[in-house]
mmCIF file of the N, C-alpha and C atoms, coordinates in Angstrom:
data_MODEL
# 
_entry.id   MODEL 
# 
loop_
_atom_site.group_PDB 
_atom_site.id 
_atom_site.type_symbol 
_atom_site.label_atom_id 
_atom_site.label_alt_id 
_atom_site.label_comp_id 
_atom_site.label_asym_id 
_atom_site.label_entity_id 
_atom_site.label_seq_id 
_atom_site.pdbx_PDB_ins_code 
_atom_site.Cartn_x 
_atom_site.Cartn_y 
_atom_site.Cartn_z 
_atom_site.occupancy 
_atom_site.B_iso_or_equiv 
_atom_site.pdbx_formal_charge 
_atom_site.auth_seq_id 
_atom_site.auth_comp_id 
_atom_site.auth_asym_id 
_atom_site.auth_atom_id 
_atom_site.pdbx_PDB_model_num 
ATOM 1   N N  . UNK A 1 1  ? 52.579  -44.737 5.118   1.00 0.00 ? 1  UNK A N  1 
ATOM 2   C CA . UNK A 1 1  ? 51.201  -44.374 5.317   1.00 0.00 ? 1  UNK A CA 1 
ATOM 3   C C  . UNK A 1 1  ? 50.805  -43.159 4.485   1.00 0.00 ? 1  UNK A C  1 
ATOM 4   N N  . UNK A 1 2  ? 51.742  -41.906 4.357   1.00 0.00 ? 2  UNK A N  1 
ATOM 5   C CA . UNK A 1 2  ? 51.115  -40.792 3.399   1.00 0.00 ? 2  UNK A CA 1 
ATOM 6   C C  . UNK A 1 2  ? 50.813  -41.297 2.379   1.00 0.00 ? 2  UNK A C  1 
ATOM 7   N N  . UNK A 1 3  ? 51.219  -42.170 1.301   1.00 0.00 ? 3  UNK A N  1 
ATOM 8   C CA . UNK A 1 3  ? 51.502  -42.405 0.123   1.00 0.00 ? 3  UNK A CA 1 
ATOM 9   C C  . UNK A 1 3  ? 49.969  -43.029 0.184   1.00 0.00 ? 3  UNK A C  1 
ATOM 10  N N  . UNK A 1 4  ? 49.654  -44.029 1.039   1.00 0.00 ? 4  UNK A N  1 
ATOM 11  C CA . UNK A 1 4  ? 48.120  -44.571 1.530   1.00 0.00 ? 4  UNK A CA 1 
ATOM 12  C C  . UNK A 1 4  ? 46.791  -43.755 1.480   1.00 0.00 ? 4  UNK A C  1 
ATOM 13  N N  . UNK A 1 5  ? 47.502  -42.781 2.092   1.00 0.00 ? 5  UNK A N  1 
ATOM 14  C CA . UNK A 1 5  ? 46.601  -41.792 2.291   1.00 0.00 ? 5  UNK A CA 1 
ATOM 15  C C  . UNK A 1 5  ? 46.004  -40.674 1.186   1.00 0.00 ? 5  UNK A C  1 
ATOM 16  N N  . UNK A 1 6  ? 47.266  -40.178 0.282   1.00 0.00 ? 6  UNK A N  1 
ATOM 17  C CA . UNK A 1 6  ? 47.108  -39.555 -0.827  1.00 0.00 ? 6  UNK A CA 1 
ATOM 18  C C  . UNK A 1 6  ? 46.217  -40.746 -2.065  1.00 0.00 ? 6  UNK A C  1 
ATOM 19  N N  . UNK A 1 7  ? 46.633  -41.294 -2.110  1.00 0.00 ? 7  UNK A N  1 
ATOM 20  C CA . UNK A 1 7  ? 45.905  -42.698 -2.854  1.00 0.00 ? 7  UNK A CA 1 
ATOM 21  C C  . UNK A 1 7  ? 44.213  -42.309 -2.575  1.00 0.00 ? 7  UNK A C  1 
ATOM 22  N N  . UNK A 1 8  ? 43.956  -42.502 -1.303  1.00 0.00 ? 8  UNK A N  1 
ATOM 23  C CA . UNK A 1 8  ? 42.413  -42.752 -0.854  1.00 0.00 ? 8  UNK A CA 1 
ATOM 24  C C  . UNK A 1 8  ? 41.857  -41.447 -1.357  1.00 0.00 ? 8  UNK A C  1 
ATOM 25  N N  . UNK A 1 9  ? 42.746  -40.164 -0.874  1.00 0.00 ? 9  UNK A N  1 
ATOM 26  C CA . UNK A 1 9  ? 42.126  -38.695 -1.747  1.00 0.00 ? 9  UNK A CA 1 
ATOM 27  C C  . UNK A 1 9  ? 41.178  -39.057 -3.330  1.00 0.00 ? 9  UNK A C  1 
ATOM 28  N N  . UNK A 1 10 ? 43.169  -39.446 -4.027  1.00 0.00 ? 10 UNK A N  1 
ATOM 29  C CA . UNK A 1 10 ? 42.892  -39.806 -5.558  1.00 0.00 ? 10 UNK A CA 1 
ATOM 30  C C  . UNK A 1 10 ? 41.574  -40.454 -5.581  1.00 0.00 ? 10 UNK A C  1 
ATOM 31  N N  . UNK A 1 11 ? 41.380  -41.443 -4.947  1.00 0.00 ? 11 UNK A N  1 
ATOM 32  C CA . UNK A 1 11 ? 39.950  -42.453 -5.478  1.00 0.00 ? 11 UNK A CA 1 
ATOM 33  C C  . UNK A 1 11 ? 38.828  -41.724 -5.596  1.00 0.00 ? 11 UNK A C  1 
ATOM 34  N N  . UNK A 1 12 ? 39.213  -40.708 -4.201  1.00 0.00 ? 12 UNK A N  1 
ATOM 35  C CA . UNK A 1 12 ? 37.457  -40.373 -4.165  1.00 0.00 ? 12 UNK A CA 1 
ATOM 36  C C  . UNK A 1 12 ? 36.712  -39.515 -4.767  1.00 0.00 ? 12 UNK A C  1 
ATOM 37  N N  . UNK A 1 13 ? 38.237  -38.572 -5.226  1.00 0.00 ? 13 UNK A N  1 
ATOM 38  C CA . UNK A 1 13 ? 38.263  -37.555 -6.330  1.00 0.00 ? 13 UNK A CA 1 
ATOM 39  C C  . UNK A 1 13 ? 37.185  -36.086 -5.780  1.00 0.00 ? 13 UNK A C  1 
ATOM 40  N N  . UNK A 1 14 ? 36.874  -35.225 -6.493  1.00 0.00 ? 14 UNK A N  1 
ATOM 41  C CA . UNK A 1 14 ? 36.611  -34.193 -5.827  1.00 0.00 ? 14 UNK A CA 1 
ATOM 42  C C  . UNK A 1 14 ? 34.872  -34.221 -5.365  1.00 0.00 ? 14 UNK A C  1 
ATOM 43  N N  . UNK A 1 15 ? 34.832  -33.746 -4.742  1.00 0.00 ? 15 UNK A N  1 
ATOM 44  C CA . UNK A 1 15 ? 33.492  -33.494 -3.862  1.00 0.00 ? 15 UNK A CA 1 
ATOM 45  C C  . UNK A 1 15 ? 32.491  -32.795 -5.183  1.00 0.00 ? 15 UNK A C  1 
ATOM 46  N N  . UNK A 1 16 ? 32.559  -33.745 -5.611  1.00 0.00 ? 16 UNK A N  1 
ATOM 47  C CA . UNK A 1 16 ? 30.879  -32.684 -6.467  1.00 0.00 ? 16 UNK A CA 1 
ATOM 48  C C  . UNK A 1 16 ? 30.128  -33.013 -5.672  1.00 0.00 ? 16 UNK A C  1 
ATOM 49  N N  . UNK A 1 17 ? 29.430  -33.374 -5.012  1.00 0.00 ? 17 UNK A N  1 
ATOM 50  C CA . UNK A 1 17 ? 28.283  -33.595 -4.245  1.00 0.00 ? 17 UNK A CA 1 
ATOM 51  C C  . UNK A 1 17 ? 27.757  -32.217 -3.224  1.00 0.00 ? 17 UNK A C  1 
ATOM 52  N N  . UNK A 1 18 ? 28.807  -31.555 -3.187  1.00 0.00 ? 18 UNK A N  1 
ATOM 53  C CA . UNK A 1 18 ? 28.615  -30.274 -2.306  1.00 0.00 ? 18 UNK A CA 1 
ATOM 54  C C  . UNK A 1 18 ? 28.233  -29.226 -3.124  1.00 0.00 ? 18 UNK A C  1 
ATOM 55  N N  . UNK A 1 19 ? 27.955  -29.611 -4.054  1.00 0.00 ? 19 UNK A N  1 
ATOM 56  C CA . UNK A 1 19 ? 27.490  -28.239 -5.475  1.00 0.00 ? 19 UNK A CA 1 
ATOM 57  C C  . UNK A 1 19 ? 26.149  -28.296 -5.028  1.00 0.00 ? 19 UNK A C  1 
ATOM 58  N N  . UNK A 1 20 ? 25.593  -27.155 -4.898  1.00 0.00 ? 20 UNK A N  1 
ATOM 59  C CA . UNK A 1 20 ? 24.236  -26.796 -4.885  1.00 0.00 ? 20 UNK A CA 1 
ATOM 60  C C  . UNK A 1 20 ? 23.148  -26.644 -6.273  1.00 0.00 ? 20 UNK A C  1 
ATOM 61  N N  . UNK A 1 21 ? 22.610  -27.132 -6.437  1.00 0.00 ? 21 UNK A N  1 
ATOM 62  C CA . UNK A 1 21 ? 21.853  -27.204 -7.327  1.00 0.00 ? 21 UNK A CA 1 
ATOM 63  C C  . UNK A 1 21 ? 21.134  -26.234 -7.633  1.00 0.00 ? 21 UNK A C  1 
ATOM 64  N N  . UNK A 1 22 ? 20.964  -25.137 -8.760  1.00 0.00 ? 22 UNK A N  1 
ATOM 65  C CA . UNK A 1 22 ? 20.139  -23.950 -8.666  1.00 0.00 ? 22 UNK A CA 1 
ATOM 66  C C  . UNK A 1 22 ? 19.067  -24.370 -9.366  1.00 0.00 ? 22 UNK A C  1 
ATOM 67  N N  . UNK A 1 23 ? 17.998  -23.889 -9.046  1.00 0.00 ? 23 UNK A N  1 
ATOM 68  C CA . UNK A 1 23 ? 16.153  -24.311 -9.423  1.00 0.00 ? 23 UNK A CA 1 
ATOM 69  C C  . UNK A 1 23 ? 16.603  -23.573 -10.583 1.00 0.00 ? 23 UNK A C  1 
ATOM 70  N N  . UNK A 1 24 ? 15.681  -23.930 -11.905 1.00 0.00 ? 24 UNK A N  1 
ATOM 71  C CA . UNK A 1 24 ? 15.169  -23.115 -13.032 1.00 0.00 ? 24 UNK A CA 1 
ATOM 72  C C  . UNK A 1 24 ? 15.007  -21.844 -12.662 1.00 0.00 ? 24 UNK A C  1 
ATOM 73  N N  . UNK A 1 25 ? 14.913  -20.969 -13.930 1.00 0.00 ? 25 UNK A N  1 
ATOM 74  C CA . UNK A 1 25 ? 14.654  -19.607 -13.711 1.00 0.00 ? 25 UNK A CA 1 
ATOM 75  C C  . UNK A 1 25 ? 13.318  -19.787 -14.115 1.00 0.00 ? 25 UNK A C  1 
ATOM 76  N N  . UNK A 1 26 ? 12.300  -18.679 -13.305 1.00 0.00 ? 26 UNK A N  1 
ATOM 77  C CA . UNK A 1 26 ? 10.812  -18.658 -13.920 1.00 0.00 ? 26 UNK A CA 1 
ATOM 78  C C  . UNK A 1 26 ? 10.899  -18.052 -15.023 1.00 0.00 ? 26 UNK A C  1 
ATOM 79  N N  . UNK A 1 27 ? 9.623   -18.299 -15.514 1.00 0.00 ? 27 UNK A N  1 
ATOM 80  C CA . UNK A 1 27 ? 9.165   -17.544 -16.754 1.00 0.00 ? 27 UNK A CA 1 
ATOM 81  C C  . UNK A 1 27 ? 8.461   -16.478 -16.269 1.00 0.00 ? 27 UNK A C  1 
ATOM 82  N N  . UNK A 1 28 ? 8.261   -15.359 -17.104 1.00 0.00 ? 28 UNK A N  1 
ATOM 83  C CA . UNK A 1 28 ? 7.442   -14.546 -16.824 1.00 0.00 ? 28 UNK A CA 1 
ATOM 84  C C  . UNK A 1 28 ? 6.029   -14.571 -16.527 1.00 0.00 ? 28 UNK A C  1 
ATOM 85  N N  . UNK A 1 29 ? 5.365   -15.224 -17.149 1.00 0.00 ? 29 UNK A N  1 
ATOM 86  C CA . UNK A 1 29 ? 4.084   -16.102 -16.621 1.00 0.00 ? 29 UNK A CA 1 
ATOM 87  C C  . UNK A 1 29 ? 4.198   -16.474 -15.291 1.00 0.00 ? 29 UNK A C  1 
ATOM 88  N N  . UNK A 1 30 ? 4.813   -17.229 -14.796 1.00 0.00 ? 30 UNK A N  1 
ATOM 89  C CA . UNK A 1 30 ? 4.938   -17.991 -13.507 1.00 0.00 ? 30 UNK A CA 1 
ATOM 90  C C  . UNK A 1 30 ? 5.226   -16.776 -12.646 1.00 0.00 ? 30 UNK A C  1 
ATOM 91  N N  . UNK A 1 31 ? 5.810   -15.522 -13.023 1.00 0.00 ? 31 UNK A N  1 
ATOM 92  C CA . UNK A 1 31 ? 6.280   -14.600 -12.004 1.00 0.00 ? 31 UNK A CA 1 
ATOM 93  C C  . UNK A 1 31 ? 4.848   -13.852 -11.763 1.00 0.00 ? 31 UNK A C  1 
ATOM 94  N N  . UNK A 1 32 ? 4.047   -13.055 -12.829 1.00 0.00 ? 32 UNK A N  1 
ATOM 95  C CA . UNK A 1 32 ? 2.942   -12.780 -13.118 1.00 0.00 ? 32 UNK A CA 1 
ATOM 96  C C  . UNK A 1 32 ? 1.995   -13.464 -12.581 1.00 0.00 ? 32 UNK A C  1 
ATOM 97  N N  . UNK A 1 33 ? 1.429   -14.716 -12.656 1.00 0.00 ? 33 UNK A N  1 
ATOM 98  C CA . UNK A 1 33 ? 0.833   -16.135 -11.931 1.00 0.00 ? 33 UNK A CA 1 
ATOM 99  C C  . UNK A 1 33 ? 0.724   -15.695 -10.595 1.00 0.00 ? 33 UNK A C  1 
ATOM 100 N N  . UNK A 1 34 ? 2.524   -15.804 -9.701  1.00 0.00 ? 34 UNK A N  1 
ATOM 101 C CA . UNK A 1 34 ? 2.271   -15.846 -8.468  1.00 0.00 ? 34 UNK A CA 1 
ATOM 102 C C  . UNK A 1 34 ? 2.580   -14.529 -7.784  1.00 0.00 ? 34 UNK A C  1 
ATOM 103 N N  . UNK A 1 35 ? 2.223   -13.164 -8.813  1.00 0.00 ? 35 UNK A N  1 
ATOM 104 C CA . UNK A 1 35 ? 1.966   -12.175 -8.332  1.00 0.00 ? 35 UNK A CA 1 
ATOM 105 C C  . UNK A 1 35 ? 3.707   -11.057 -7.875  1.00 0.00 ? 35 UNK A C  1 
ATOM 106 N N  . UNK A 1 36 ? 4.638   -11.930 -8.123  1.00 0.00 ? 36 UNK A N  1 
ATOM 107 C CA . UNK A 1 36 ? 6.001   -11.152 -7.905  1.00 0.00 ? 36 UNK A CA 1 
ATOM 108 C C  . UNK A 1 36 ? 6.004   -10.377 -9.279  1.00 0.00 ? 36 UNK A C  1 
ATOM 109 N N  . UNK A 1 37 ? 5.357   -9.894  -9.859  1.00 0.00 ? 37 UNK A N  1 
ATOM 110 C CA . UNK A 1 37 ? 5.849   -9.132  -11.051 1.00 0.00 ? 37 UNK A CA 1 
ATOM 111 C C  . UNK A 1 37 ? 4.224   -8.367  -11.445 1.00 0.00 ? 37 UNK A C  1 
ATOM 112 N N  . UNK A 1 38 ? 4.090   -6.948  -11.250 1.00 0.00 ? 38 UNK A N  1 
ATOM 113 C CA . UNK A 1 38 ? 3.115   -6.849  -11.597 1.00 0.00 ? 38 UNK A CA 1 
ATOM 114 C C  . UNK A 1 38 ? 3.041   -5.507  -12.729 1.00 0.00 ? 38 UNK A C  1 
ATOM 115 N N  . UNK A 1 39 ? 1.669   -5.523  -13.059 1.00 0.00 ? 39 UNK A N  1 
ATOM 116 C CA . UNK A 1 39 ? 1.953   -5.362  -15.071 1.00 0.00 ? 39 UNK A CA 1 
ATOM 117 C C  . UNK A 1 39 ? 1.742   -3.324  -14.687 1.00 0.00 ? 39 UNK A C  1 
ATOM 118 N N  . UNK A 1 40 ? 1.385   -2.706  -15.646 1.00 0.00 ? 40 UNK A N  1 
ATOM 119 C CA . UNK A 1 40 ? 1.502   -0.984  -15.708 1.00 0.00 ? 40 UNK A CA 1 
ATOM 120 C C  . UNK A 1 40 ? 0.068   -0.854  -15.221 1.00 0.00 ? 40 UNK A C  1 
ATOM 121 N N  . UNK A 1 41 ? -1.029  -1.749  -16.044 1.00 0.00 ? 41 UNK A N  1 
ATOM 122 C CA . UNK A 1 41 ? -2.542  -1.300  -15.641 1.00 0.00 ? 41 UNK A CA 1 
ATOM 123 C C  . UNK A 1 41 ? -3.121  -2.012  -14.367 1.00 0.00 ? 41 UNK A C  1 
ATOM 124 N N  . UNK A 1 42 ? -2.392  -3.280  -13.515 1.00 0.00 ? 42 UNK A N  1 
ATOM 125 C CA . UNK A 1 42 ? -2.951  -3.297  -12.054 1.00 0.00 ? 42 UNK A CA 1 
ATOM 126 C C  . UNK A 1 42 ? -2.256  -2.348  -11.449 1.00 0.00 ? 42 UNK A C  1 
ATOM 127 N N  . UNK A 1 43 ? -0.646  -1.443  -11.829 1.00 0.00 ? 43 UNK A N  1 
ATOM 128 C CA . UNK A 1 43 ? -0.377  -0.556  -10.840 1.00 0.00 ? 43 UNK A CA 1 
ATOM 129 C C  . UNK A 1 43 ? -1.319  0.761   -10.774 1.00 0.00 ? 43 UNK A C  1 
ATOM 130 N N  . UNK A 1 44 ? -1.809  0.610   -12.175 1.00 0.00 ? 44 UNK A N  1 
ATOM 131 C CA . UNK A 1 44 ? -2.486  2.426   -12.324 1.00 0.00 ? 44 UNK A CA 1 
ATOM 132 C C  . UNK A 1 44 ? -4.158  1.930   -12.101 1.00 0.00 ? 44 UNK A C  1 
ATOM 133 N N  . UNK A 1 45 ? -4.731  0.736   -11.684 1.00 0.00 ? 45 UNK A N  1 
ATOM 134 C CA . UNK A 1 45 ? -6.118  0.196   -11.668 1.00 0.00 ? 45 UNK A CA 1 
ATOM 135 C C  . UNK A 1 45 ? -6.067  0.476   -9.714  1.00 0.00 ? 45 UNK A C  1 
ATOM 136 N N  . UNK A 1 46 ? -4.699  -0.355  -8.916  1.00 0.00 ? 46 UNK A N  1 
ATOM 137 C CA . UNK A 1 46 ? -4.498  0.072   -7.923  1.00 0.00 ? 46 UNK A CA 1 
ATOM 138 C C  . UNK A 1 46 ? -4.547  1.647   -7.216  1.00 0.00 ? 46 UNK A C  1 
ATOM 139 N N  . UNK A 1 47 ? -4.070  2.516   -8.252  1.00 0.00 ? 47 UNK A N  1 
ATOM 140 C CA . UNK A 1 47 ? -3.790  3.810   -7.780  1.00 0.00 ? 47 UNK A CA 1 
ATOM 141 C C  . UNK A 1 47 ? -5.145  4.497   -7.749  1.00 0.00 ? 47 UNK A C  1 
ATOM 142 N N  . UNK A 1 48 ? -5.771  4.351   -8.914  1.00 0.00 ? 48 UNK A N  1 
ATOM 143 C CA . UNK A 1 48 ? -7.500  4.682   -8.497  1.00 0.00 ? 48 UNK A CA 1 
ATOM 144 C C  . UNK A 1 48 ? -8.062  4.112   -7.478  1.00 0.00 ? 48 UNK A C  1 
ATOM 145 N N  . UNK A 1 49 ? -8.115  2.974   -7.354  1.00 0.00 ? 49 UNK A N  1 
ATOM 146 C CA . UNK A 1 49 ? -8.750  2.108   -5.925  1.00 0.00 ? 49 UNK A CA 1 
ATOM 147 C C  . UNK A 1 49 ? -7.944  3.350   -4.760  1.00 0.00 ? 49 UNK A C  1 
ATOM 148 N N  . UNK A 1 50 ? -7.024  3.572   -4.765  1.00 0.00 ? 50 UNK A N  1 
ATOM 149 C CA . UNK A 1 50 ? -6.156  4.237   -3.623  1.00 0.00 ? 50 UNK A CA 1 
ATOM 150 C C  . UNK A 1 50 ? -6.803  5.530   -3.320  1.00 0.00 ? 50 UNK A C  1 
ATOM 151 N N  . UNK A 1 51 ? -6.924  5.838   -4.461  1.00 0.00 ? 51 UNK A N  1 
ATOM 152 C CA . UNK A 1 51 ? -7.488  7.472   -4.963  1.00 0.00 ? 51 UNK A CA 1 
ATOM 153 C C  . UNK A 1 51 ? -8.903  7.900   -3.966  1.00 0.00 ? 51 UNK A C  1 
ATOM 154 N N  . UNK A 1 52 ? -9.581  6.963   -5.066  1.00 0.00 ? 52 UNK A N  1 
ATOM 155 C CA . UNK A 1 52 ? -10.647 6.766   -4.258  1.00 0.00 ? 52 UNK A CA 1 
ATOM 156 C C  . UNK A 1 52 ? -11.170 6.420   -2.619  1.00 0.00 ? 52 UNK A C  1 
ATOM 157 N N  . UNK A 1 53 ? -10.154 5.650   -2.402  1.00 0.00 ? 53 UNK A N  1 
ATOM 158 C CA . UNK A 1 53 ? -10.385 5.282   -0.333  1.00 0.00 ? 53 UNK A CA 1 
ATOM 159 C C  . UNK A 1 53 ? -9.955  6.554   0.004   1.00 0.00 ? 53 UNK A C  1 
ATOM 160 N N  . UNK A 1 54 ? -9.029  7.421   -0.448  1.00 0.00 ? 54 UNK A N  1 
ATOM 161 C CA . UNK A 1 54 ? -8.135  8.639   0.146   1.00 0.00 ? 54 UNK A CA 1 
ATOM 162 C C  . UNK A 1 54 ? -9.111  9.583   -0.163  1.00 0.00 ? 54 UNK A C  1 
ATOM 163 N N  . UNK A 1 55 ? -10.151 9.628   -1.376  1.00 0.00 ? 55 UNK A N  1 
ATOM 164 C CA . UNK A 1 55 ? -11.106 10.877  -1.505  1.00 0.00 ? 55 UNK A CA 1 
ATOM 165 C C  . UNK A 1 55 ? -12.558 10.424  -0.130  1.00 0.00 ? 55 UNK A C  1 
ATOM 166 N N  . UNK A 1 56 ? -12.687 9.285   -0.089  1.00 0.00 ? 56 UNK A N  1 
ATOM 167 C CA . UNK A 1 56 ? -13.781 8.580   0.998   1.00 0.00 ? 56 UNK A CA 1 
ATOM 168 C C  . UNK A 1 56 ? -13.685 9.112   2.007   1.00 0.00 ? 56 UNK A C  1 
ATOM 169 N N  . UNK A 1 57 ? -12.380 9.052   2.140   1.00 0.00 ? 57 UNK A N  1 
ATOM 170 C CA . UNK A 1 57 ? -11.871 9.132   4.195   1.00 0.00 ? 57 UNK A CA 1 
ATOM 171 C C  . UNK A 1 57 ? -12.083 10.462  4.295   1.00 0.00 ? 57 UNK A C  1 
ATOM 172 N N  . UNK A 1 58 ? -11.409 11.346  3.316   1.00 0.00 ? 58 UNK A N  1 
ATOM 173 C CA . UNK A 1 58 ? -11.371 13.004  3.478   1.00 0.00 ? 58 UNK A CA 1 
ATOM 174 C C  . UNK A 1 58 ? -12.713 13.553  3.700   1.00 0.00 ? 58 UNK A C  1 
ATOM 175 N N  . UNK A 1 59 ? -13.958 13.091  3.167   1.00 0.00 ? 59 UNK A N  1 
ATOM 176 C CA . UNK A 1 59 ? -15.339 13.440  3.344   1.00 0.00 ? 59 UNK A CA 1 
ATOM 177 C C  . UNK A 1 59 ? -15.563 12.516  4.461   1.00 0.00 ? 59 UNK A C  1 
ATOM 178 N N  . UNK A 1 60 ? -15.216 11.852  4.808   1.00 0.00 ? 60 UNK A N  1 
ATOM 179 C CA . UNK A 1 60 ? -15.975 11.465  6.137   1.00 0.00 ? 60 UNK A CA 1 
ATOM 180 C C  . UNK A 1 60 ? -15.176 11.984  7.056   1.00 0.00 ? 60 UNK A C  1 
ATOM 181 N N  . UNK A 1 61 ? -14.037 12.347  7.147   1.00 0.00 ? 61 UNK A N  1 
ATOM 182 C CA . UNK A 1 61 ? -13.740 13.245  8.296   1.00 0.00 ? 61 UNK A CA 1 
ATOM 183 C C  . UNK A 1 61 ? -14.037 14.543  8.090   1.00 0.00 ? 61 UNK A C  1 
ATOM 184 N N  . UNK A 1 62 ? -14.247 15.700  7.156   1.00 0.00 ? 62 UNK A N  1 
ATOM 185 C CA . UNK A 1 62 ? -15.362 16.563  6.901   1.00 0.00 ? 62 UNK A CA 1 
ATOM 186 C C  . UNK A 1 62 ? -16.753 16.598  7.911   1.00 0.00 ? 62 UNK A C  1 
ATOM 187 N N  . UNK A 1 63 ? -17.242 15.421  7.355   1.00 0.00 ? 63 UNK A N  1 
ATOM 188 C CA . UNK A 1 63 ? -18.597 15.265  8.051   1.00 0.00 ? 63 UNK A CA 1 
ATOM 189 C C  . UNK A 1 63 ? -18.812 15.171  9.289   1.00 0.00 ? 63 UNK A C  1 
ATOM 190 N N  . UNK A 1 64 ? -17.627 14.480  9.722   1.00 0.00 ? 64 UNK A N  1 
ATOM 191 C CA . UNK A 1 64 ? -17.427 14.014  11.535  1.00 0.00 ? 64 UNK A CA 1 
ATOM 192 C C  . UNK A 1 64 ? -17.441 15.294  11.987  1.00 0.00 ? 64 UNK A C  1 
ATOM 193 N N  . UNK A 1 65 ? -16.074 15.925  11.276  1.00 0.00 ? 65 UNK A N  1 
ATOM 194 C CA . UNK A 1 65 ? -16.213 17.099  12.435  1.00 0.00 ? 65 UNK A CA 1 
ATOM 195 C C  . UNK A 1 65 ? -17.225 18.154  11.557  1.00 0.00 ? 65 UNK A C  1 
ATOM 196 N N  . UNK A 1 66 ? -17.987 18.193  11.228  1.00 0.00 ? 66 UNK A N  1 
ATOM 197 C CA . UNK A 1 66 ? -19.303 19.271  10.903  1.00 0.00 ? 66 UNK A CA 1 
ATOM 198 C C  . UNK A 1 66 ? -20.136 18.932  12.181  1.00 0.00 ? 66 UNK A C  1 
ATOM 199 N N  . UNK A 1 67 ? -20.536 17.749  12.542  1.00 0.00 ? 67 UNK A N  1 
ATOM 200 C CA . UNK A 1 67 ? -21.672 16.881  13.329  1.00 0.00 ? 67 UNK A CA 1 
ATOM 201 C C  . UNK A 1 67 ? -21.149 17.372  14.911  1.00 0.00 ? 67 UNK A C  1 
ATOM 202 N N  . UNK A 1 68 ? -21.818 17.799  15.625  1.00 0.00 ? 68 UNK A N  1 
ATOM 203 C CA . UNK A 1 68 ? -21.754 17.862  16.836  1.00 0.00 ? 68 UNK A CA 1 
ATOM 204 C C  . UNK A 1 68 ? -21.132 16.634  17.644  1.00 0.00 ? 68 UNK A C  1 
ATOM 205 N N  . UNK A 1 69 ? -21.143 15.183  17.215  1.00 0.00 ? 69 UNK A N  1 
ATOM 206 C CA . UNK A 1 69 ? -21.236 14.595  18.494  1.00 0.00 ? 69 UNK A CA 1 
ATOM 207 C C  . UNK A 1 69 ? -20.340 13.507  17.342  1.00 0.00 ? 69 UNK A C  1 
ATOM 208 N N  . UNK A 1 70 ? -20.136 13.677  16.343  1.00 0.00 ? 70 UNK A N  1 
ATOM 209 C CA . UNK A 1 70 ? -18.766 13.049  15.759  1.00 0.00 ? 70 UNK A CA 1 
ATOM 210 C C  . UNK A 1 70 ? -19.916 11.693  14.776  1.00 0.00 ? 70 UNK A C  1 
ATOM 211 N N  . UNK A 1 71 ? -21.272 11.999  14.815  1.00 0.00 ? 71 UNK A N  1 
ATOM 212 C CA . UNK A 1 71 ? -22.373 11.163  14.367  1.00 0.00 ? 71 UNK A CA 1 
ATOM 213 C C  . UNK A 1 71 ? -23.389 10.648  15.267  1.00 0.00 ? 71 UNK A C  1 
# 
Protein backbone atom coordinates (compact mmCIF):
# COMPACT_ATOMS: atom_id res chain seq x y z
CA UNK A 1 0.00 0.00 0.00
CA UNK A 2 2.86 2.80 0.69
CA UNK A 3 4.32 2.30 -2.64
CA UNK A 4 0.30 3.07 -3.79
CA UNK A 5 0.24 5.76 -1.95
CA UNK A 6 3.55 7.56 -2.81
CA UNK A 7 2.51 6.96 -6.55
CA UNK A 8 -0.91 9.00 -6.02
CA UNK A 9 1.43 11.99 -4.32
CA UNK A 10 3.70 11.66 -7.65
CA UNK A 11 0.52 12.13 -9.97
CA UNK A 12 -0.82 14.95 -8.40
CA UNK A 13 2.38 16.68 -8.11
CA UNK A 14 2.67 19.89 -6.15
CA UNK A 15 -0.14 22.14 -5.09
CA UNK A 16 0.22 25.21 -7.26
CA UNK A 17 -3.20 26.00 -6.83
CA UNK A 18 -2.56 27.38 -3.28
CA UNK A 19 -0.34 30.27 -4.74
CA UNK A 20 -2.03 33.43 -4.30
CA UNK A 21 -2.21 35.52 -7.02
CA UNK A 22 -0.88 39.17 -6.52
CA UNK A 23 -3.08 42.05 -8.38
CA UNK A 24 -0.90 44.42 -10.63
CA UNK A 25 0.90 47.18 -9.17
CA UNK A 26 -0.91 50.66 -9.78
CA UNK A 27 0.34 53.27 -11.68
CA UNK A 28 0.77 56.45 -10.39
CA UNK A 29 -2.21 57.88 -12.07
CA UNK A 30 -4.50 55.29 -10.64
CA UNK A 31 -2.93 56.08 -7.11
CA UNK A 32 -3.45 59.96 -7.74
CA UNK A 33 -7.12 59.09 -9.44
CA UNK A 34 -8.21 57.37 -6.27
CA UNK A 35 -6.69 59.88 -4.04
CA UNK A 36 -3.94 57.46 -2.02
CA UNK A 37 -1.13 59.62 -3.21
CA UNK A 38 -1.39 63.21 -2.98
CA UNK A 39 0.74 65.86 -5.01
CA UNK A 40 2.97 69.12 -2.97
CA UNK A 41 0.26 71.87 -4.19
CA UNK A 42 -3.17 70.03 -2.81
CA UNK A 43 -0.97 69.57 0.45
CA UNK A 44 0.07 73.37 0.56
CA UNK A 45 -3.68 74.47 -1.26
CA UNK A 46 -5.02 72.28 1.91
CA UNK A 47 -2.85 74.09 4.46
CA UNK A 48 -4.30 77.54 3.46
CA UNK A 49 -7.90 76.20 3.50
CA UNK A 50 -6.66 75.08 7.21
CA UNK A 51 -5.10 78.43 7.80
CA UNK A 52 -7.84 80.13 7.06
CA UNK A 53 -10.80 78.03 9.18
CA UNK A 54 -8.06 78.39 12.17
CA UNK A 55 -7.82 82.39 11.48
CA UNK A 56 -12.13 82.29 11.26
CA UNK A 57 -12.63 80.45 14.51
CA UNK A 58 -10.00 82.71 16.44
CA UNK A 59 -12.18 85.93 15.54
CA UNK A 60 -15.24 84.46 16.28
CA UNK A 61 -14.31 83.42 19.57
CA UNK A 62 -12.85 87.05 20.09
CA UNK A 63 -16.20 88.32 19.30
CA UNK A 64 -18.21 85.82 21.48
CA UNK A 65 -16.51 86.66 24.34
CA UNK A 66 -16.44 90.68 23.67
CA UNK A 67 -20.56 90.31 23.42
CA UNK A 68 -22.29 90.13 26.63
CA UNK A 69 -24.57 87.27 26.04
CA UNK A 70 -22.10 85.15 23.72
CA UNK A 71 -24.42 86.95 20.57
Amino acid sequence: MRKSYKLKLYLLGPMSSTKKVKPPKQTLEDLLKSNQVVTGKVIVERKKVMDEAIEFEMRERRYKANTPNGR
